[in-house]
C-alpha positions in Angstrom: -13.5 -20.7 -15.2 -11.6 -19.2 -12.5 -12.8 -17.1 -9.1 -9.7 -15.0 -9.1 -8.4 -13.0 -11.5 -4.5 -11.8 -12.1 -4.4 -8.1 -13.3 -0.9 -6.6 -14.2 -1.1 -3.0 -13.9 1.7 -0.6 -15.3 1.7 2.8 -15.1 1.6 4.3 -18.5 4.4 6.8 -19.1 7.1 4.2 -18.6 9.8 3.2 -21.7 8.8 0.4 -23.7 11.4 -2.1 -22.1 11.2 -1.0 -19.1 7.0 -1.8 -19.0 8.2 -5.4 -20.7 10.6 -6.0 -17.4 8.3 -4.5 -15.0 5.5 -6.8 -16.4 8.3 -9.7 -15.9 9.3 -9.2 -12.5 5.0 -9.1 -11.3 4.4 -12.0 -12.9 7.3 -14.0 -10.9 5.6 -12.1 -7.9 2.4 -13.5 -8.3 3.8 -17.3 -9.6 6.2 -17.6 -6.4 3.4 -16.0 -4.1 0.8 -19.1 -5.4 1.0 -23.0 -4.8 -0.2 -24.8 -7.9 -0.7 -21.7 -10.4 2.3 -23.4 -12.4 1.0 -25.5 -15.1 2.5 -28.8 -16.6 5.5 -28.9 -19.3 4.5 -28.4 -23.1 5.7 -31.0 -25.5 5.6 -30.2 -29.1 4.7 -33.0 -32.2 8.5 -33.7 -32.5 8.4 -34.6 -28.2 10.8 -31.3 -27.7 9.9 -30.3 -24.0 9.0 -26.8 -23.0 8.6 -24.8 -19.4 5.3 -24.7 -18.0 3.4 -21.6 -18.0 0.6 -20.1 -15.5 -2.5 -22.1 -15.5 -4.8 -19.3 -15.8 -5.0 -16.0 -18.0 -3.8 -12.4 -17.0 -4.4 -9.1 -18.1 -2.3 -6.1 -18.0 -3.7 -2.4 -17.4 -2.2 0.5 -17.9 -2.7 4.1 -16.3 -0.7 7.7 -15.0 0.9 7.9 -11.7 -2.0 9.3 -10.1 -4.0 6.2 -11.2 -1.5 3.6 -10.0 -1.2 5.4 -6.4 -5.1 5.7 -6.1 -5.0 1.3 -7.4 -2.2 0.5 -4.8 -4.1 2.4 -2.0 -7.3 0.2 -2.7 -5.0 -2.9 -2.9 -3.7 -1.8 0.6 -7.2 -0.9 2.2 -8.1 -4.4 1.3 -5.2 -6.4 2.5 -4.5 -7.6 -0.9 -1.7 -9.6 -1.3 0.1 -7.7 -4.2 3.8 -7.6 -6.1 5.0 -4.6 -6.1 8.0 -2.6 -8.8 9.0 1.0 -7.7 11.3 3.0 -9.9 14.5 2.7 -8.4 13.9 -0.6 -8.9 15.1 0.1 -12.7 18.8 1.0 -11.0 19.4 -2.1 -9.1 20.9 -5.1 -10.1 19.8 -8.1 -8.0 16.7 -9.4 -5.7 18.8 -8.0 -2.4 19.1 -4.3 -3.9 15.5 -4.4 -5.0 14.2 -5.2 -1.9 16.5 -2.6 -0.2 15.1 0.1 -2.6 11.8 -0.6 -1.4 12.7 -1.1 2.4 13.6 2.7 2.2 10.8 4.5 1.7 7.5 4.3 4.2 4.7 3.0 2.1 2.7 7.1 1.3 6.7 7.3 -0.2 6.9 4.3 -2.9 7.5 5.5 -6.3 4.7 2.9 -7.4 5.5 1.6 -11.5 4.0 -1.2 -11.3 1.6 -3.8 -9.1 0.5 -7.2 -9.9 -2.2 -9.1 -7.8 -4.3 -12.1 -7.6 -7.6 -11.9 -5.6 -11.2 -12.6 -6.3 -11.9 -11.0 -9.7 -14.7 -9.0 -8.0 -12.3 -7.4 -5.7 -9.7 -6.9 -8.7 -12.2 -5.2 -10.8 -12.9 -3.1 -7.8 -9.1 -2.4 -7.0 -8.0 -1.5 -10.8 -11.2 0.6 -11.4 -9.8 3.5 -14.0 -6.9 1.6 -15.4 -7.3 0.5 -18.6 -6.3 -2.2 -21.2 -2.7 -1.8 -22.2 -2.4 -0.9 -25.7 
């Protein structure tokens, strides 16, 4: 149904919570990065309103440091456009210090935990080769 594709991909040793918040932050990436990826408001049968959710489906892979590196270096040699969570990330407290964590290092430097990207799904498949389904 869709020529893109949104893959999520976490890298595998992380803490339960902290894969949950990574996974959160990505998705925001990808939502704000995309005009018209934002659905219309759910109603239930009693007419209570809910938030609109992304229009189309994600998935979210999961794989070592080694295999996140080699994913975000594909994403890079392709120009992806990609969201991106590095681990001091999990210190900070706000949008200013996150993007000061990341404005530190040179990009062979990032401390990659997570990436998030929306491209066509051809070129996703190709970029997230080795990472698999999260459990």
């Amino acid at each position: 149904m869709f020529d893109t594709k949104i893959a999520i991909v976490i890298r595998d040793d992380l803490a339960v919570w902290q894969k949950l918040n990574v996974t959160a932050f990505l998705t925001s990436g990808i939502l704000g990065a995309t005009q018209g990826l934002l659905g219309e408001a759910y109603e239930d049968a009693d007419g209570n309103s809910y938030s609109p959710l992304i229009i189309q489906p994600m998935i979210v892979l999961s794989t070592d440091a080694a295999g996140i590196r080699k994913i975000y270096e594909r994403a890079m040699g392709r120009n992806a456009k990609m969201a991106l969570y590095i681990e001091d990330m999990f210190s900070t407290g706000h949008d200013a210090a996150n993007r000061a964590a990341v404005k530190q290092y040179a990009s062979a430097d990032l401390n990659v935990v997570g990436l998030a990207l929306r491209e066509d799904r051809k070129i996703v498949d190709k970029i997230t080769k080795g990472a698999k389904m999260h459990p």
